[in-house]
N, C-alpha and C positions, 0 to 999 in steps of 0.2 A: 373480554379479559384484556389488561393492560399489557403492550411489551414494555419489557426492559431490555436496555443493551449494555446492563451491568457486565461486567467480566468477572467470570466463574473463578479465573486464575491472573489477578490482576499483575503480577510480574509480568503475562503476555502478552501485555502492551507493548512493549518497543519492539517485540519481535513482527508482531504483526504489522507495525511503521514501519520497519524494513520491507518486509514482504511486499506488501503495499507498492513503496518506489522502485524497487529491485522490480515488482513485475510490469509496473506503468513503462518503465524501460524497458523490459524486453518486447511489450508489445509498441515498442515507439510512442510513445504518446506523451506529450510535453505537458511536465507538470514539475513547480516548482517545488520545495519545500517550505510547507506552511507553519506559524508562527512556531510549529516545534522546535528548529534549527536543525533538527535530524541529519543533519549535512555530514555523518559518518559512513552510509553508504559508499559503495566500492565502484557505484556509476553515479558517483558526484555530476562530473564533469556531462555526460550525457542526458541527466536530467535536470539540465538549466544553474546546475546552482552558483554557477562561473556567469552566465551567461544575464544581458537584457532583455530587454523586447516587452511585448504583452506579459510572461508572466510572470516578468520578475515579483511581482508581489505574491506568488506562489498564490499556491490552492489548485481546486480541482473543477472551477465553477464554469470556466469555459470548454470542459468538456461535456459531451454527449452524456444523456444519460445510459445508452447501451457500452459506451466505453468504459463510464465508469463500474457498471454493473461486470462488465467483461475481466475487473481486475478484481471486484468483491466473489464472481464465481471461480477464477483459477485459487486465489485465497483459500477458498471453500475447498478445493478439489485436494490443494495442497495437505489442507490440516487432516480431511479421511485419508491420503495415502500416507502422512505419518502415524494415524491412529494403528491404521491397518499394520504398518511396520513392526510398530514397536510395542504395541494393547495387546494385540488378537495373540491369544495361546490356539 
């Protein structure tokens, strides 16, 4: 069976770009902003976007794949406790 990483609610794309860099910063992990500009984040300044070096070309390619997988499971974790919040009667 084929996947798709269609998005079931596609308005929830940028929320989930924030998510994304809001949590790459909390877990420290230097990542630029990639070709999206997304540079409206509240930890600009912390995730490179002021900054040179290796990643000024943004992306996520020089990280680890358990790093990056480390921001796609809190992601994961995040969206069941607002299911759970705000769905469950």
């Amino acid at each position: 069976m084929a996947r798709s990483n269609r998005k079931i609610v596609p308005e929830s794309r940028q929320v989930l770009q924030q998510w994304k860099y809001e949590i790459a910063a909390e877990f420290g992990l230097p990542v630029g902003y990639g070709a999206t500009g997304a540079a409206d984040t509240e930890f600009a300044g912390e995730l490179g976007a002021l900054g040179g070096g290796q990643n000024s070309g943004g992306g996520w390619g020089h990280l680890t794949s358990r790093e990056n997988g480390s921001v796609g499971g809190e992601i994961t974790k995040r969206l069941i406790a607002h299911a759970e919040r705000n769905f469950i009667l």
